[in-house]
BATOR-644282 format. One line per field, with one value per residue (C-alpha): residue in three letters; x, y, z. Coordinates in nm, 3 decimals. Example, Ala and Ser with C-alpha at 12.3 -4.5 7.8 and 13.67 -1.06 7.14 Angstrom:
# residues 2
resn (ala ser)
x (1.230 1.367)
y (-0.450 -0.106)
z (0.780 0.714)
END
This chain:
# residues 481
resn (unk unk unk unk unk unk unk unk unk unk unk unk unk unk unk unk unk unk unk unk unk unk unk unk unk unk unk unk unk unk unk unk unk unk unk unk unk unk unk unk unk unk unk unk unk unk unk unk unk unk unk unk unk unk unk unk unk unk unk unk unk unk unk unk unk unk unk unk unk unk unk unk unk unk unk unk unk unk unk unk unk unk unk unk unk unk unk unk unk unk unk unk unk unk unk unk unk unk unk unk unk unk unk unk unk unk unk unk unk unk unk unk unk unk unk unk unk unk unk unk unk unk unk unk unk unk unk unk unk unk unk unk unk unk unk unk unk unk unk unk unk unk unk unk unk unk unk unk unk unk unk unk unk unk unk unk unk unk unk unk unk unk unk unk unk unk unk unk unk unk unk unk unk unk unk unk unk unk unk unk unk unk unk unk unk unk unk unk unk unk unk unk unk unk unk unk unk unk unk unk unk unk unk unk unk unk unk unk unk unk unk unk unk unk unk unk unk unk unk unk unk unk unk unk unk unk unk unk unk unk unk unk unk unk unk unk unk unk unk unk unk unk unk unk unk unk unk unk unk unk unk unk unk unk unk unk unk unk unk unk unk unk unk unk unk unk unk unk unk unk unk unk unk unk unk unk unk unk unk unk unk unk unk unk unk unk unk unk unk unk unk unk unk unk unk unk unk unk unk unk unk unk unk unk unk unk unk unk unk unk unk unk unk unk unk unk unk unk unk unk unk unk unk unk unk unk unk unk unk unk unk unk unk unk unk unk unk unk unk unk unk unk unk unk unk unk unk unk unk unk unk unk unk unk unk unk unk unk unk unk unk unk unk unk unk unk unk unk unk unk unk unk unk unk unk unk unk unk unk unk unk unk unk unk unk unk unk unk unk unk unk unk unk unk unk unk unk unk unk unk unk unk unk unk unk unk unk unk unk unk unk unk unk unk unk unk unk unk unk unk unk unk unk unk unk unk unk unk unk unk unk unk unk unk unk unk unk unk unk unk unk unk unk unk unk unk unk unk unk unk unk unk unk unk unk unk unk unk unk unk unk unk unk unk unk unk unk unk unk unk unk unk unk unk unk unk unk unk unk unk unk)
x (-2.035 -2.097 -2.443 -2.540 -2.735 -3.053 -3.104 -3.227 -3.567 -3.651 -3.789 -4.103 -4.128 -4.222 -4.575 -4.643 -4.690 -5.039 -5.183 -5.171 -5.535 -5.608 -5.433 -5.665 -5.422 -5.314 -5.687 -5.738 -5.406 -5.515 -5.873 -5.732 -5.455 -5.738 -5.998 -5.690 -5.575 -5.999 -5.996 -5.711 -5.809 -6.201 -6.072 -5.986 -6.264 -6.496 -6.380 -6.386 -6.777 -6.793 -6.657 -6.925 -7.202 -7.045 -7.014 -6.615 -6.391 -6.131 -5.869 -5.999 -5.988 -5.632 -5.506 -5.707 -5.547 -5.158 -5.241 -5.283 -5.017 -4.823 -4.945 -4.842 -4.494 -4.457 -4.564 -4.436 -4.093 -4.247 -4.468 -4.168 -3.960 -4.260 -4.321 -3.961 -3.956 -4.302 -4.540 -4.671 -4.985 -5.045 -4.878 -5.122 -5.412 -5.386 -5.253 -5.574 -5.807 -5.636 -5.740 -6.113 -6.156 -6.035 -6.374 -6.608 -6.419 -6.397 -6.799 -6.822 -6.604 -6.759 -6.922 -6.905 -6.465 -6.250 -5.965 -6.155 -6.128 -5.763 -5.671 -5.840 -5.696 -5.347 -5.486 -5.623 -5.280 -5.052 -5.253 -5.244 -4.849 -4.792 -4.945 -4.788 -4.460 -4.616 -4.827 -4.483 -4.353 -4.640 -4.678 -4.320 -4.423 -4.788 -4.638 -4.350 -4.075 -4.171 -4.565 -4.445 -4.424 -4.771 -4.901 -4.756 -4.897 -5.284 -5.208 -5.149 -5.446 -5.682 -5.553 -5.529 -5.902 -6.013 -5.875 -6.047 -6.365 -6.391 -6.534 -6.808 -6.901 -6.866 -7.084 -7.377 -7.332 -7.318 -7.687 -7.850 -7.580 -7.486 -7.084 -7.127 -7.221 -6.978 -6.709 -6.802 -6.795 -6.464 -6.441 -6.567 -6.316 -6.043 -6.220 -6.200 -5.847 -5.771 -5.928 -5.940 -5.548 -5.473 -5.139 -4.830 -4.586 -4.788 -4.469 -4.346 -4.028 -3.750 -3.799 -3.738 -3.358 -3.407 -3.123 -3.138 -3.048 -2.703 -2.645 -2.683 -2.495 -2.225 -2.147 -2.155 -1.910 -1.651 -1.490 -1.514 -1.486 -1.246 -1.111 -1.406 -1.555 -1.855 -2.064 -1.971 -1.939 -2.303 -2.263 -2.005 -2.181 -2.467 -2.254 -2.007 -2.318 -2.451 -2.150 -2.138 -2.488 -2.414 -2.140 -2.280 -2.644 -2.670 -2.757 -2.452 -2.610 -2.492 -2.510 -2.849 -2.875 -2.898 -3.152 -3.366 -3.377 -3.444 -3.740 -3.870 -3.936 -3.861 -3.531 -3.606 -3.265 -3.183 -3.097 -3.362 -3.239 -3.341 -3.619 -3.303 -3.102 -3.293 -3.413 -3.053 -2.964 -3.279 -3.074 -2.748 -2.971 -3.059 -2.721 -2.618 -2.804 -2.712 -2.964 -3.215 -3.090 -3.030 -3.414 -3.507 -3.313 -3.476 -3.855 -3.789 -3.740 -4.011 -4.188 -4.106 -4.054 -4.236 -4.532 -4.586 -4.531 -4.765 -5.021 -5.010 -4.948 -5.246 -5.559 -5.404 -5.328 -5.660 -5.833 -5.636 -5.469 -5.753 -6.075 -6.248 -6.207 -6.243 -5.830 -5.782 -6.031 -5.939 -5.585 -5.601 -5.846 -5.619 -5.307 -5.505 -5.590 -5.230 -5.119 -5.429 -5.239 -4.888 -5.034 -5.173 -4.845 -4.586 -4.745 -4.638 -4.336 -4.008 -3.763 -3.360 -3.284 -3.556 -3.374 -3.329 -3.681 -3.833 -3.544 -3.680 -4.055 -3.994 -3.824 -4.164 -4.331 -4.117 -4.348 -4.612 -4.478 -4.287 -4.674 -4.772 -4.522 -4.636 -4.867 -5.050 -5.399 -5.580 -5.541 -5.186 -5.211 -5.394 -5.201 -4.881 -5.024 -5.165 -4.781 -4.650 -4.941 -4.794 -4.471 -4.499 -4.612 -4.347 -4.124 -4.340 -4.400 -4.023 -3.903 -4.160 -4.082 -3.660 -3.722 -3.886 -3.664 -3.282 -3.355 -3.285 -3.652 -3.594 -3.499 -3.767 -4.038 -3.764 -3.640 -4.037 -4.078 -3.753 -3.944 -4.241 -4.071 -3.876 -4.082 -4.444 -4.284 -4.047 -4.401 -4.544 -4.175 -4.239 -4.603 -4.457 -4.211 -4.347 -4.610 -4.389 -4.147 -4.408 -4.516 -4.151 -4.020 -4.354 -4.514 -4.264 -3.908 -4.013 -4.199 -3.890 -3.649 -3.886 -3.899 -3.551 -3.523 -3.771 -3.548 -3.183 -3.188 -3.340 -3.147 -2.832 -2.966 -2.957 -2.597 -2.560 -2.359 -2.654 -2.910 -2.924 -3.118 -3.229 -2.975 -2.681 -2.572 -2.737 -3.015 -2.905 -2.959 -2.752 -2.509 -2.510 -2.527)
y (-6.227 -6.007 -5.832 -5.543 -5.716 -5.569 -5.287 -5.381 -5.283 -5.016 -5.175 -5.014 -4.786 -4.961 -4.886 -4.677 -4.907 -4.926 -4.775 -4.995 -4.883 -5.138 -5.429 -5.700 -5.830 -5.535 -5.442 -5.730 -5.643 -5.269 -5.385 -5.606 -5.337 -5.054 -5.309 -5.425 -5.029 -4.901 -5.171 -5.082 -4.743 -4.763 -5.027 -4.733 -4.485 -4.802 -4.867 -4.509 -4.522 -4.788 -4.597 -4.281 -4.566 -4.664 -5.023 -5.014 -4.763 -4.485 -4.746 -5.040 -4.847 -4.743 -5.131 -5.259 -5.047 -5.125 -5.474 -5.407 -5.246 -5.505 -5.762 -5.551 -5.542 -5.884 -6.018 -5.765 -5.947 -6.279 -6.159 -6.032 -6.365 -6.589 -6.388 -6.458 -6.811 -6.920 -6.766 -6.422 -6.444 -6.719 -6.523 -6.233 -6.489 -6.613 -6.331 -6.117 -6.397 -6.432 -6.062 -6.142 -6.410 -6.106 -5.909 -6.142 -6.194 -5.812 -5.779 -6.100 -5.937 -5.574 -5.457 -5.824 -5.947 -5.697 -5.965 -6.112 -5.812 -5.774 -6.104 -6.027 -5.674 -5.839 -6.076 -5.830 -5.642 -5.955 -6.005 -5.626 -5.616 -6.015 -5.873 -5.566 -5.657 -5.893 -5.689 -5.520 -5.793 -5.904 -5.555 -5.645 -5.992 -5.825 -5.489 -5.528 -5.204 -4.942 -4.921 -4.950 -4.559 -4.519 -4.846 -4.736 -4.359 -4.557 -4.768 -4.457 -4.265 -4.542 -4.553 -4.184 -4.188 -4.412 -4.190 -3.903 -4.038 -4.305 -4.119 -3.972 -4.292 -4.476 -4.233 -4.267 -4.621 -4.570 -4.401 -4.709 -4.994 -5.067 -5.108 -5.465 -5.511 -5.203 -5.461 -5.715 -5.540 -5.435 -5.863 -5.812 -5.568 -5.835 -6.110 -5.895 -5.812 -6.183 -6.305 -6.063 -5.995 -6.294 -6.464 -6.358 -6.357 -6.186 -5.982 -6.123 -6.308 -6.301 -5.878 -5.838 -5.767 -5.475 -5.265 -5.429 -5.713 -5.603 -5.433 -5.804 -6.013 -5.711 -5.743 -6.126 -6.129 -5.895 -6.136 -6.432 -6.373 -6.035 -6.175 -6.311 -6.204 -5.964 -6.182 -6.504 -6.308 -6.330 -6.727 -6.723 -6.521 -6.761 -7.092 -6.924 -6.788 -7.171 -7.354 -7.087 -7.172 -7.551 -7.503 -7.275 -7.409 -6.980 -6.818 -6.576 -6.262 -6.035 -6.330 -6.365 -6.579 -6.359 -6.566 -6.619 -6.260 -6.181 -6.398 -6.234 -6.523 -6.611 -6.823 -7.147 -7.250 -7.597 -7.580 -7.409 -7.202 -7.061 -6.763 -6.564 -6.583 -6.530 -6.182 -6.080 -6.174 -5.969 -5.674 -5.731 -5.698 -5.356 -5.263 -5.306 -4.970 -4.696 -4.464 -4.727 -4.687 -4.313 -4.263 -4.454 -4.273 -3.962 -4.119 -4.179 -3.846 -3.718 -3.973 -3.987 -3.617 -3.424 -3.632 -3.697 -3.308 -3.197 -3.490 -3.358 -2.986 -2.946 -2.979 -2.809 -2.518 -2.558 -2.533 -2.257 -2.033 -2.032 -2.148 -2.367 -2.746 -2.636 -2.572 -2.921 -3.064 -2.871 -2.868 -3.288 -3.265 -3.054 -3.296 -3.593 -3.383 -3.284 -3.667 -3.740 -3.458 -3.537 -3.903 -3.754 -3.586 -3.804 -4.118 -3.898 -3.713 -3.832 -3.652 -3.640 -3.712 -3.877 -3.931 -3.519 -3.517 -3.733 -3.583 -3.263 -3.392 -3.561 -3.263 -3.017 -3.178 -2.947 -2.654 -2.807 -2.781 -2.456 -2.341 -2.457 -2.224 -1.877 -1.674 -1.695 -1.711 -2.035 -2.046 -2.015 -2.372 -2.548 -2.480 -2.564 -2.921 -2.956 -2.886 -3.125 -3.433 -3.328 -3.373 -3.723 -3.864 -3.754 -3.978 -4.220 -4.333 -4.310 -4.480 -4.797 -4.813 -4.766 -5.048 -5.308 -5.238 -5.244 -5.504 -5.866 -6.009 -6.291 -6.059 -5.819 -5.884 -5.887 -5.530 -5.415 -5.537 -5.396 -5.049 -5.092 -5.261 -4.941 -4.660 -4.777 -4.913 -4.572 -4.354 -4.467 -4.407 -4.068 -4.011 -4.101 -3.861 -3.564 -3.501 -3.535 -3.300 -3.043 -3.032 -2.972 -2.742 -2.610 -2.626 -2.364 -2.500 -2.861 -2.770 -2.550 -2.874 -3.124 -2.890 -2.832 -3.234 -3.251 -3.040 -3.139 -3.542 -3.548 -3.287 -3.458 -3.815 -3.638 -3.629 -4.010 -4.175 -4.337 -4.100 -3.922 -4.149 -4.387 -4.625 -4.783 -4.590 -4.347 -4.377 -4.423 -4.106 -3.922 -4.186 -4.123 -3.717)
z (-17.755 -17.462 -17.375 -17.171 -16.893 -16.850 -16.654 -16.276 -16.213 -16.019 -15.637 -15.573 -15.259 -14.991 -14.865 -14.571 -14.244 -14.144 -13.833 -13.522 -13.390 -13.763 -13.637 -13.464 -13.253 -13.096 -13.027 -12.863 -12.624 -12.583 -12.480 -12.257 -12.078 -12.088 -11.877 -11.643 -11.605 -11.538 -11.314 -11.088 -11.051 -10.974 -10.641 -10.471 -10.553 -10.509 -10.121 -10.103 -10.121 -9.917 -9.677 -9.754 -9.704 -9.370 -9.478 -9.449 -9.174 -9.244 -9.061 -9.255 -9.615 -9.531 -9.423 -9.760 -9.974 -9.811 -9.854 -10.238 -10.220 -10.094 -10.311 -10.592 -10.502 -10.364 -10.729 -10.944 -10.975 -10.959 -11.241 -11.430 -11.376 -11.490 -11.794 -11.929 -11.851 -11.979 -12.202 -12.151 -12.244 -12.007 -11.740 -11.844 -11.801 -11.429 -11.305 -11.414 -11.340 -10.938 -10.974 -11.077 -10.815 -10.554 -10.627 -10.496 -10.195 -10.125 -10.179 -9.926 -9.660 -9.720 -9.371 -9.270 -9.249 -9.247 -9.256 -9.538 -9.746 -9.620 -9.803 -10.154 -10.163 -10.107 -10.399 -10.659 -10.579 -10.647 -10.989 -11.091 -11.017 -11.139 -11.496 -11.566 -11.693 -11.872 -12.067 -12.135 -12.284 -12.457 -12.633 -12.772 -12.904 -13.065 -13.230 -13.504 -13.392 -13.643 -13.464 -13.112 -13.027 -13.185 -12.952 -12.655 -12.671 -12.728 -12.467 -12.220 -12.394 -12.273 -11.905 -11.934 -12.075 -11.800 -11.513 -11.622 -11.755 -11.461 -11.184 -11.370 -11.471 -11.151 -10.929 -11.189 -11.181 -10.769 -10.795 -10.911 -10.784 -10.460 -10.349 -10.372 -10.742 -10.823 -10.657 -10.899 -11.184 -11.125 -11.113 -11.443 -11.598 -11.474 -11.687 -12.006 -11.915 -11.881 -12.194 -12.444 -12.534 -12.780 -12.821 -12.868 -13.118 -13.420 -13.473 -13.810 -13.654 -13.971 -13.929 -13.539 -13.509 -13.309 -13.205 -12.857 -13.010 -13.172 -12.866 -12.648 -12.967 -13.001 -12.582 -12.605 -12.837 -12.758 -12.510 -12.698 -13.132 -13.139 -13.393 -13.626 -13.910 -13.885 -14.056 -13.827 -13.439 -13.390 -13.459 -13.222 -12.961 -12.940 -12.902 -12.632 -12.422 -12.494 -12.375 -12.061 -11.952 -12.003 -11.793 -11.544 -11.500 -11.473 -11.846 -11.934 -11.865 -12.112 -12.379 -12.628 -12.884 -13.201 -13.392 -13.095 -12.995 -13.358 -13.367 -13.057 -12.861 -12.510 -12.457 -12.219 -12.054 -12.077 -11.690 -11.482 -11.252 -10.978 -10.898 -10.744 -11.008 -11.279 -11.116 -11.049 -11.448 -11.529 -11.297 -11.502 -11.826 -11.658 -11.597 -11.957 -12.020 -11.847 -12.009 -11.840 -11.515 -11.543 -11.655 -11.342 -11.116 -11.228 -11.272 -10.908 -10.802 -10.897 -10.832 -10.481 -10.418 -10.677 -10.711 -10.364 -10.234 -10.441 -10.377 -10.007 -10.037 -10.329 -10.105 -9.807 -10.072 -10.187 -9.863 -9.692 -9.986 -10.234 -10.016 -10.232 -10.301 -10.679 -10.720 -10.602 -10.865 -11.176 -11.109 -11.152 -11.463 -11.592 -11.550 -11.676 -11.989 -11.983 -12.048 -12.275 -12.521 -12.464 -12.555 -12.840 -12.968 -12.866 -13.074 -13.392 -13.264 -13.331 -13.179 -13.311 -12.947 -12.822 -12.500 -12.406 -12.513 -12.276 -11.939 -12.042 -12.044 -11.716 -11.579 -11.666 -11.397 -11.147 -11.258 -11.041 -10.732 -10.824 -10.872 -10.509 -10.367 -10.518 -10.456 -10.811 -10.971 -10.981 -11.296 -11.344 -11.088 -11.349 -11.628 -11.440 -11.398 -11.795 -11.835 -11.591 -11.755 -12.110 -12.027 -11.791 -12.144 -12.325 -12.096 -12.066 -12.392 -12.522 -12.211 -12.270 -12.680 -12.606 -12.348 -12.572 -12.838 -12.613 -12.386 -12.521 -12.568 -12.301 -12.036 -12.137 -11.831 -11.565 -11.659 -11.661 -11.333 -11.193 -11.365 -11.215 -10.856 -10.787 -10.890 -10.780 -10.420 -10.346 -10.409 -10.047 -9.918 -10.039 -9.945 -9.594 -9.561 -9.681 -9.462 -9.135 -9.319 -9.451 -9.087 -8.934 -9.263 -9.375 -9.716 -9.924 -9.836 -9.887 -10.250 -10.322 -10.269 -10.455 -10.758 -10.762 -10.753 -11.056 -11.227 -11.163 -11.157 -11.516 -11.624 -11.463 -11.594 -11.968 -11.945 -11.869 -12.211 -12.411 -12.258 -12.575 -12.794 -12.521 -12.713 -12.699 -13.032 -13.237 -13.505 -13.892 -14.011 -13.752 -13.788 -14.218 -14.107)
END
């Protein structure tokens, strides 16, 4: 006797992901990145009334502050390579407390060593850059995929927040502290930034097969299982890039285990290798994604051209075009505000093609320079710069989430630190060269050629295969359309 089976029952809808700013772990992580970020930026203004007070030189400020600079990039890609091959949240840990022990060196040199204070800056710069791709990666191992837009827009808000709410607060702490204890609180924001983000790995592992994973198992295997079953060629990828490394001593660098990328956790080699090479298979990672490289080709142009013109030509245009110092002011309010709302936006905007989204955001920030060569209001100025902060965090925030969700999880801190290598050390580059050329060219033909730069590399970066999505292949529902 046959019977009708019973009718399946309907699966319930599943309910709506809750909001990251609830989850205690990533609290802990944003508290932690917003103390490490307020820190980083109140060094400078800090020194800067030390020098007011005439307890530290014009010279001396300028040699501190390349030292940091140079600490930061000597340990950026140290930070990035340690953060892969041990645990992030360790690497997180001494890397903001070598920062914290920097502060009370800086207060014992101030007006007394300047060679003193040379050394810490180089050392609060080493832990500032040694932590940053870690906290990268260690966003990735705290927020599960679908929250990761939404935790990287509040993690910008909060540096954002600091930048424009930091001076305020630091010259009314200045009228009843001297630079000294200022210098140790900023010791103080390190230890919060060392100690408050909590471990990694909260991410429920079984639901982490990003699309950056396919991507890594789908180029592992299309040398070595052509011929396999779909279900089996991620299987396959995993032993061949096992029996490579073996063989090698060097992990196959377009080879990730499936399962352990899925799970989110860091792959330890059986055969250490070597600082070197682990960098340069962090670099072949990069490579992988052209849309990566493209984006940083373009985040470097402005960077170095558009970002540094206008740092130099806005207070000379201040001064001599408008007269007052109050251009120069409002014009970088008005930026910071700019980010705080593309922040704002971005963490519920999802673009079709998030990709053209972001070139074109990146691409806005040409209207600031384009500003500094007319002859317009004041105000027009300011708004041009709200436009270009809006649109810096529309790339900003897509760039981050599309790089913790393509890049295979153990390679995830080196491609950060590449990031963070080549756009923070070409800025100086560009700082350098603009003033010699602004004084050779003058201020108009040298704005005219960085804003054309803003405009064209992003716009030419946009037509880079996988720019579109920021992906390797295109989301579902385009796919389905």
């Amino acid at each position: 006797m046959t019977t009708t089976p019973a009718p399946a029952a309907a699966k319930s809808p599943a309910p709506p992901p809750r909001s990251v700013l609830l989850d205690p772990a990533f609290l802990r992580l944003w508290a932690g990145t917003t103390a490490s970020g307020l820190a980083t930026w109140a060094l400078p203004f800090v020194l800067g009334l030390a020098v007011l007070h005439r307890d530290l030189g014009a010279a001396g400020l300028g040699l501190v502050l390349a030292a940091r600079t140079a600490g930061f990039l000597a340990a950026v890609t140290v930070g990035g390579v340690l953060a892969d091959r041990h645990s992030r949240r360790a690497v997180v840990l001494w890397s903001a407390l070598a920062a914290a022990a920097a502060a009370p060196l800086l207060a014992a040199g101030l007006g007394r060593s300047l060679v003193l204070m040379t050394f810490a800056a180089a050392l609060a710069g080493a832990g500032q850059g040694a932590c940053r791709p870690a906290f990268q990666a260690l966003t990735a191992e705290t927020v599960e995929p679908a929250r990761r837009q939404q935790a990287n827009a509040a993690l910008t808000m909060a540096v954002r927040g600091s930048t424009l709410a930091g001076p305020t607060l630091t010259a009314l702490l200045a009228a009843f502290l001297d630079v000294r204890t200022l210098l140790l609180g900023i010791g103080a924001l390190w230890l919060v930034a060392a100690l408050a983000p909590g471990k990694g790995g909260v991410v429920a592992r079984a639901s982490e097969a990003a699309p950056g994973t396919e991507a890594a198992a789908e180029a592992a295997t299309s040398g070595a299982a052509s011929g396999s079953a779909a279900a089996t060629s991620g299987a396959a990828s995993g032993s061949a890039a096992a029996a490579s490394e073996k063989a090698s001593g060097t992990p196959a660098p377009d080879a990730v285990s499936p399962s352990a990328a899925a799970a989110g956790s860091v792959a330890v080699p059986s055969v250490r290798t070597g600082f070197r090479a682990e960098f340069l298979d962090g670099i072949r990672e990069a490579r992988r994604h052209p849309w990566f490289l493209a984006g940083l080709a373009a985040l470097v142009a402005v960077i170095a051209l558009g970002y540094s013109a206008t740092s130099v030509a806005l207070p000379l245009i201040s001064r001599d075009r408008y007269g007052t110092e109050w251009v120069l002011a409002a014009a970088m309010t008005a930026y910071t505000v700019g980010a705080l709302v593309g922040a704002l936006v971005i963490a519920r905007l999802r673009p079709r093609s998030q990709g053209w989204a972001a070139f074109a955001g990146l691409g806005a920030y040409g209207v600031a320079p384009l500003s500094l060569m007319l002859p317009v209001h004041p105000a027009v100025v300011v708004a041009a710069y709200a436009v270009a902060g809006v649109g810096i965090e529309l790339f900003n925030v897509p760039w981050f989430t599309a790089t913790q969700r393509e890049v295979a999880p153990d390679k995830l801190a080196r491609v950060s630190s590449l990031d963070f290598l080549v756009s923070y050390g070409l800025a100086p580059v560009g700082l350098a060269l603009i003033a010699p050329a602004i004084g050779h060219f003058g201020v108009t033909p040298v704005l005219a050629v960085c804003a054309a730069a803003c405009f064209l590399v992003p716009a030419a970066a946009a037509l880079v295969p996988t720019a579109r999505h920021f992906a390797r292949t295109a989301p579902v529902e385009e796919r389905a359309g």
